[in-house]
N, CA and C atoms as a LAMMPS dump frame, in Angstrom:
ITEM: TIMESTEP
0
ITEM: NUMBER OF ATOMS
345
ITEM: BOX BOUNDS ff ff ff
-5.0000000000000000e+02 5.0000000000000000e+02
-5.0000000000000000e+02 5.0000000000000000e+02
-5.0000000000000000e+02 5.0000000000000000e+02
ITEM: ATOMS id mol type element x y z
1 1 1 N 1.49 10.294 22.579
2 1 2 C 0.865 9.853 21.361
3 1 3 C 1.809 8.892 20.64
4 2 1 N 1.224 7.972 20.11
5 2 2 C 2.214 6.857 19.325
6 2 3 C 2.264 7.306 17.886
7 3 1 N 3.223 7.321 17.349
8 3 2 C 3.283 7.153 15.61
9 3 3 C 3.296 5.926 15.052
10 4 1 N 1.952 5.991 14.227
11 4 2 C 2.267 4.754 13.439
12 4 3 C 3.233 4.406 12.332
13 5 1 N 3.519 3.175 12.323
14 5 2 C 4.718 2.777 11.404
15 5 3 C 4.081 2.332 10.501
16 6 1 N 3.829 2.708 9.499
17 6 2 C 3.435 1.986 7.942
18 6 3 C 4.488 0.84 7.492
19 7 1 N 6.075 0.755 7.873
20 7 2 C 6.691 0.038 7.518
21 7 3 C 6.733 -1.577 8.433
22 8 1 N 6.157 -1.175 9.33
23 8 2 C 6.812 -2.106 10.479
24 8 3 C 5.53 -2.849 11.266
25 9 1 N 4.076 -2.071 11.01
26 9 2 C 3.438 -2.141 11.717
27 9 3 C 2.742 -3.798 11.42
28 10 1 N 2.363 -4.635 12.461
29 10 2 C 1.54 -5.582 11.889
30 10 3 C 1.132 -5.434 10.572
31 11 1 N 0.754 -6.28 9.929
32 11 2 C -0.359 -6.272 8.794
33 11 3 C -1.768 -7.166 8.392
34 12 1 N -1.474 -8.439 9.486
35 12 2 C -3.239 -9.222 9.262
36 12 3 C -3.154 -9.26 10.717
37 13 1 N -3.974 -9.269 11.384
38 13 2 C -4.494 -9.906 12.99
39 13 3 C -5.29 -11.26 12.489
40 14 1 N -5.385 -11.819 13.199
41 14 2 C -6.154 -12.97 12.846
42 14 3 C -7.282 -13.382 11.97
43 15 1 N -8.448 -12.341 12.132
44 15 2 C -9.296 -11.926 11.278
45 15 3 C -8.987 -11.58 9.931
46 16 1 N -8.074 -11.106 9.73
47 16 2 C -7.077 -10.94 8.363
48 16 3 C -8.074 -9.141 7.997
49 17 1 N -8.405 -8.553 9.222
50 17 2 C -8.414 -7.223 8.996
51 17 3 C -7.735 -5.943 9.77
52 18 1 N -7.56 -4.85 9.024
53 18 2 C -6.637 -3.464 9.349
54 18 3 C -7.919 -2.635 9.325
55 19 1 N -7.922 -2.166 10.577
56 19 2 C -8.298 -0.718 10.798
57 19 3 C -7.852 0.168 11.012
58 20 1 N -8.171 1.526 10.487
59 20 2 C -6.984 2.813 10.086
60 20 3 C -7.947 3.664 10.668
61 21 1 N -7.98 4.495 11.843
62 21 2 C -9.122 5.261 12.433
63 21 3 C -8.412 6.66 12.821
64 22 1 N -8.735 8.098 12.253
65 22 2 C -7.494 8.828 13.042
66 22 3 C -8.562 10.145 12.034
67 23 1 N -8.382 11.125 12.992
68 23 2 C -9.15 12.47 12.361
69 23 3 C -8.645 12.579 11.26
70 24 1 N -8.946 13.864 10.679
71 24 2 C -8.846 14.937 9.368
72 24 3 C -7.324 15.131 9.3
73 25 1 N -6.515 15.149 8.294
74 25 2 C -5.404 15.449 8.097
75 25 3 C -4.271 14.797 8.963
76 26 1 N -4.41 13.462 9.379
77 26 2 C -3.626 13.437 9.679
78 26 3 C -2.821 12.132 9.425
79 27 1 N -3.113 11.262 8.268
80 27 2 C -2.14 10.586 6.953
81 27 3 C -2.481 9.82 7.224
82 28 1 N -4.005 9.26 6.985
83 28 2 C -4.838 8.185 7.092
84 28 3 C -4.433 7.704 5.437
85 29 1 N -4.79 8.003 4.766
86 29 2 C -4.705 8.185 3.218
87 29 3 C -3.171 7.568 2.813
88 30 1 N -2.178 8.307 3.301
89 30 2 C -0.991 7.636 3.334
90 30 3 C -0.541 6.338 3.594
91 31 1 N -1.044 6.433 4.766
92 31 2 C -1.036 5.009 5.638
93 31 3 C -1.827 3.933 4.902
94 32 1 N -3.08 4.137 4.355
95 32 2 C -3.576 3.039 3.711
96 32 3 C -3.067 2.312 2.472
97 33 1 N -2.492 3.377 1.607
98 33 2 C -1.851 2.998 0.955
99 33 3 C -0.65 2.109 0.776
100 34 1 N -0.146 3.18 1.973
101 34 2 C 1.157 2.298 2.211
102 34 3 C 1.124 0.614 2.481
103 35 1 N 0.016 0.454 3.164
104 35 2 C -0.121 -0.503 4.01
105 35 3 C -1.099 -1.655 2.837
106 36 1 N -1.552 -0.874 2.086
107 36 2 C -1.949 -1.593 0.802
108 36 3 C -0.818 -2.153 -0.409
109 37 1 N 0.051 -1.188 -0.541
110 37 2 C 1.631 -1.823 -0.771
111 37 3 C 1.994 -2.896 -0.536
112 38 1 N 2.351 -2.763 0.847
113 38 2 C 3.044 -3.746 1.582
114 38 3 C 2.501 -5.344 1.195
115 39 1 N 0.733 -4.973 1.375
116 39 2 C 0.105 -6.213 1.669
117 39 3 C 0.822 -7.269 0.09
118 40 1 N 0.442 -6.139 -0.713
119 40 2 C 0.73 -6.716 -2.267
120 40 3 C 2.136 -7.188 -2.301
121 41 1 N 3.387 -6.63 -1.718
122 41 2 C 4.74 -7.084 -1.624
123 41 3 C 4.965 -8.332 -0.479
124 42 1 N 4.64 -7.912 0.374
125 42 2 C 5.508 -8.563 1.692
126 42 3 C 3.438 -9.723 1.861
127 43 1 N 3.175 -9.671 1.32
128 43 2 C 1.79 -10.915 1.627
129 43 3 C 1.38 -11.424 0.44
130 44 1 N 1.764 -11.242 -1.003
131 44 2 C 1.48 -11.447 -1.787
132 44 3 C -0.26 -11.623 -2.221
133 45 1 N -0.559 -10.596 -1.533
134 45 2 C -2.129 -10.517 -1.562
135 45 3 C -2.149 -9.882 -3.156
136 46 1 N -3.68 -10.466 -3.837
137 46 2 C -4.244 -9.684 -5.197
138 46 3 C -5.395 -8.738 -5.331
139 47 1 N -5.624 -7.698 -5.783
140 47 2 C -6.374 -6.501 -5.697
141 47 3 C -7.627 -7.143 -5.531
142 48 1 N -8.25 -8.313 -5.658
143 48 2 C -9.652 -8.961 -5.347
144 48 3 C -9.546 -9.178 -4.118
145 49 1 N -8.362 -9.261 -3.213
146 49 2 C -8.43 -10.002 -1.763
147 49 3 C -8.073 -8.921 -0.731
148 50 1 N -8.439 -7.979 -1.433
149 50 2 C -8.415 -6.769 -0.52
150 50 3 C -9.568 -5.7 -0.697
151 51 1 N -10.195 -5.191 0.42
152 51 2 C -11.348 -4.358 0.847
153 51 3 C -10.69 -3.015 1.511
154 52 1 N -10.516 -1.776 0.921
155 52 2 C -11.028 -0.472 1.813
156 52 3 C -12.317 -0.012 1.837
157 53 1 N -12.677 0.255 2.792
158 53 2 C -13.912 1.247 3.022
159 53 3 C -13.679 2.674 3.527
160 54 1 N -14.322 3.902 3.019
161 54 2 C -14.344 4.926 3.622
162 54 3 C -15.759 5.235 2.95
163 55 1 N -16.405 6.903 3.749
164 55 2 C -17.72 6.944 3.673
165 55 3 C -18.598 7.716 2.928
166 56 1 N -17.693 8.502 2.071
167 56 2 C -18.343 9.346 0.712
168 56 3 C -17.945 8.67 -0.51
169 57 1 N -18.681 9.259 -1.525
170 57 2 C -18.205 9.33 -2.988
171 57 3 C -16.725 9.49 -3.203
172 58 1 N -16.431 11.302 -2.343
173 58 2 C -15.128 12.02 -2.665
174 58 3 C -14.162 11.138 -2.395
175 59 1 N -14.496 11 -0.726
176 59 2 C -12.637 10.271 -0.473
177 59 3 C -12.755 9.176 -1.213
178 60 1 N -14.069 8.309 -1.182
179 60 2 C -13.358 6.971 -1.95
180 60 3 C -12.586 7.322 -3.345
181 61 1 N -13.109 8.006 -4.113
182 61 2 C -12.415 8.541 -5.494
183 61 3 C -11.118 9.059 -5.4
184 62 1 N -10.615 9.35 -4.444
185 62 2 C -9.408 10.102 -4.067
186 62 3 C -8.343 9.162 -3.301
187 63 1 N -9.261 8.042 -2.592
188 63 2 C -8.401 6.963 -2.077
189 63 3 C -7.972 5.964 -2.935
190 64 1 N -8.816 5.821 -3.707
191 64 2 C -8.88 5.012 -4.903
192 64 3 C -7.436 5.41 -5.713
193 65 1 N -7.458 6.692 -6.413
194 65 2 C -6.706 7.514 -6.89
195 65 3 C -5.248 7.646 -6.381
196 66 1 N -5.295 7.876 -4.854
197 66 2 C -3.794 7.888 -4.322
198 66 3 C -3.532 6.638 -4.359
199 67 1 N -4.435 5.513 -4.227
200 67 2 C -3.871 4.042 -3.718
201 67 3 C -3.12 3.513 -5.266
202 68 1 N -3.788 3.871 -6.417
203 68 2 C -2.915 3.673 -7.767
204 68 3 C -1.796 4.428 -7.864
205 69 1 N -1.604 5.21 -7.664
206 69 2 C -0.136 6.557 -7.686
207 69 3 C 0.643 5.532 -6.492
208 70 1 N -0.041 5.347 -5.472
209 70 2 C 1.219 4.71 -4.385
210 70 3 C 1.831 3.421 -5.427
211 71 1 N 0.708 2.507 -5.739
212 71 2 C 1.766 1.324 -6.42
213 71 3 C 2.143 1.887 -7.578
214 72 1 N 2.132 2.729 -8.414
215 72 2 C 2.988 3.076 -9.537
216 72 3 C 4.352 3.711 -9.379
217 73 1 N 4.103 4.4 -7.848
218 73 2 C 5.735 4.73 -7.196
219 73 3 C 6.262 3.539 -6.789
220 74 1 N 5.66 2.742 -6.326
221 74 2 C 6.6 1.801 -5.367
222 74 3 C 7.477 1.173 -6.645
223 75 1 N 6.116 0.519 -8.051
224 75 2 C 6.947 0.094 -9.319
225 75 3 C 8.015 0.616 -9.807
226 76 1 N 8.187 1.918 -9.601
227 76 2 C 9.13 2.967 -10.587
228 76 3 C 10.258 2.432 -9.145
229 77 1 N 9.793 2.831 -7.87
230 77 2 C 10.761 2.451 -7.214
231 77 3 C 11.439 1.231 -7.133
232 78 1 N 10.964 -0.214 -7.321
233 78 2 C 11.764 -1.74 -7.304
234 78 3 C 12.314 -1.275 -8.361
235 79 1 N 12.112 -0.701 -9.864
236 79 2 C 12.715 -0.597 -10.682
237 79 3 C 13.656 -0.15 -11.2
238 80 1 N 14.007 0.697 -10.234
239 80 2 C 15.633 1.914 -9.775
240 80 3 C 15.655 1.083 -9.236
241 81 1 N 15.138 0.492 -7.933
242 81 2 C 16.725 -0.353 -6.823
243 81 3 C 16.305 0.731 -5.564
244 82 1 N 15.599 1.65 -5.996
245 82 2 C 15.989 3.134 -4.729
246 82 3 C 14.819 3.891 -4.985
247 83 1 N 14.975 4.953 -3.777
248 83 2 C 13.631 5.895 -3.93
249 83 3 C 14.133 6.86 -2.836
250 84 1 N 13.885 8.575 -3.121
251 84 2 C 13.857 9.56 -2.233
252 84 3 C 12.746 9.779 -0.861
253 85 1 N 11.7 8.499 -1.032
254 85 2 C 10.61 7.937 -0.197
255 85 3 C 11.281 7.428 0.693
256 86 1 N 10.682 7.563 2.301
257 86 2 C 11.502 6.587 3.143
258 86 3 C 10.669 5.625 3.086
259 87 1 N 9.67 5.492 2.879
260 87 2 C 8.847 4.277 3.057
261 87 3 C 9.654 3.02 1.921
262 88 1 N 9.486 3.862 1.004
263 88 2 C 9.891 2.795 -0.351
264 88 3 C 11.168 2.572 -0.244
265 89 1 N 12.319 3.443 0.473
266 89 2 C 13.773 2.453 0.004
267 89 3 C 13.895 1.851 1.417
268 90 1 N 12.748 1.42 2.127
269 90 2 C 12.93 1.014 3.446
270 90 3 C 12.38 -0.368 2.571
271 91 1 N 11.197 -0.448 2.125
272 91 2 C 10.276 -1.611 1.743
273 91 3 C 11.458 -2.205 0.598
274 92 1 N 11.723 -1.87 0.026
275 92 2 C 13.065 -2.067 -1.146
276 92 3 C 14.048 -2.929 -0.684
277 93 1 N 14.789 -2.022 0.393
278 93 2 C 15.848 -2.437 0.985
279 93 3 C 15.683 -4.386 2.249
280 94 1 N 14.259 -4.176 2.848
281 94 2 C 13.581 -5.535 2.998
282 94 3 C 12.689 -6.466 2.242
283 95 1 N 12.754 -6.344 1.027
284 95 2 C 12.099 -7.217 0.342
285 95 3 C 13.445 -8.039 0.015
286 96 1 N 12.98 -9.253 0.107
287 96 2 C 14.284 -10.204 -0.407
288 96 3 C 13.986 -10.38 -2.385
289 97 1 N 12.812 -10.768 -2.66
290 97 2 C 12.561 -10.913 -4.147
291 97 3 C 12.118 -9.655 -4.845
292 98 1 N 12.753 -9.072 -5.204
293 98 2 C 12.055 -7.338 -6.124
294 98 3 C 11.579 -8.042 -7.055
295 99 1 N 12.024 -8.714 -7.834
296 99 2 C 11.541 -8.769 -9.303
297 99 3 C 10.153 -9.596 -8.895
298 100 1 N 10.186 -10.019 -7.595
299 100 2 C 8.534 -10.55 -7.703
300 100 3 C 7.581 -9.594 -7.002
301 101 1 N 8.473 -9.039 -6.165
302 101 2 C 7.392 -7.809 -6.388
303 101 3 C 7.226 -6.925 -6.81
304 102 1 N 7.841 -6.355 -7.911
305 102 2 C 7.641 -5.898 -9.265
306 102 3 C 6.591 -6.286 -9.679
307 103 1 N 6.657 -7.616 -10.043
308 103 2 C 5.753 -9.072 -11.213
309 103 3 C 4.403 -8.557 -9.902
310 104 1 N 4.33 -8.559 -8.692
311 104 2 C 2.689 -8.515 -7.995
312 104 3 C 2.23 -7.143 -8.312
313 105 1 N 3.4 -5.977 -8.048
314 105 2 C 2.686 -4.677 -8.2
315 105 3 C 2.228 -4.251 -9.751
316 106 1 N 2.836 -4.769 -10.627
317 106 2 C 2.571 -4.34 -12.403
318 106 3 C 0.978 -5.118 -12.177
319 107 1 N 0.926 -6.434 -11.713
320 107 2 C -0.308 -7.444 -11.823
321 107 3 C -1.37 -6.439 -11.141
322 108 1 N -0.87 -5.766 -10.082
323 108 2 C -1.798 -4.973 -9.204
324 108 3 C -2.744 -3.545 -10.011
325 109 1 N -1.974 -3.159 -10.753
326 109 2 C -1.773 -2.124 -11.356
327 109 3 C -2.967 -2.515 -12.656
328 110 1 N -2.709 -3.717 -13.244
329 110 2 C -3.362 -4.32 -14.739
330 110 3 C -4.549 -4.66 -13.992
331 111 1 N -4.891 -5.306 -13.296
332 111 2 C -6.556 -5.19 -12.53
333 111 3 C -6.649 -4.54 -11.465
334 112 1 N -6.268 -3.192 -11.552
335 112 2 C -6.768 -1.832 -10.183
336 112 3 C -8.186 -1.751 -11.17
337 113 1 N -8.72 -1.755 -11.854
338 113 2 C -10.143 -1.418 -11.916
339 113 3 C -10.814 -2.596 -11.372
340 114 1 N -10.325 -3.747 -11.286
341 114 2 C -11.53 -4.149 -11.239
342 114 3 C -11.94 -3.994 -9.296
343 115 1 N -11.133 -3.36 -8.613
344 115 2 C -11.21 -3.184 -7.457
345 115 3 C -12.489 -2.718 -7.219
């Protein structure tokens, strides 16, 4: 079985889409997020130029929900310098500009509704 890398893994294929396909419990949710992060840091993508889909009410409300908590950690994290996350003092430690991605994730954060 392969583990996926949220840090490392591709992020557009040509089509400029990510598919995340993997049973019940096993850090689909994580991964999207993460990988919704990234896009905002390391692609300078804006919360209009990005699409998740999943297929209820619940998870979307809950994906929705974790995907704001992920960029409000990653913020708190550029903003220390560090994080007890491996994801985040990995993404930290390879971002060359923090303070701009700071400046994308706060922007991300001020229009997450209109997602």
């Amino acid at each position: 079985m392969e583990i996926f890398d949220t840090l490392n893994t591709p992020l557009l294929n040509k089509k400029g889409i990510n598919l995340v396909e993997a049973s019940a419990g096993t850090g689909k949710t994580y991964a999207i997020a993460s990988i919704f992060v990234r896009l905002l840091v390391e692609n300078n993508l804006k919360i209009n130029e990005m699409l998740v889909i999943t297929y209820t009410n619940a998870a979307t409300d809950e994906l929705k929900e974790r995907i704001r908590t992920r960029i409000k950690e990653t913020i708190s994290a550029f903003a220390i310098g560090d994080s007890e996350d491996a994801f985040l003092k990995q993404l930290i430690s390879k971002t060359k500009d923090r303070e701009a991605a700071k400046r994308a994730l706060i922007n991300a954060i001020n229009d997450f509704d209109m997602a």
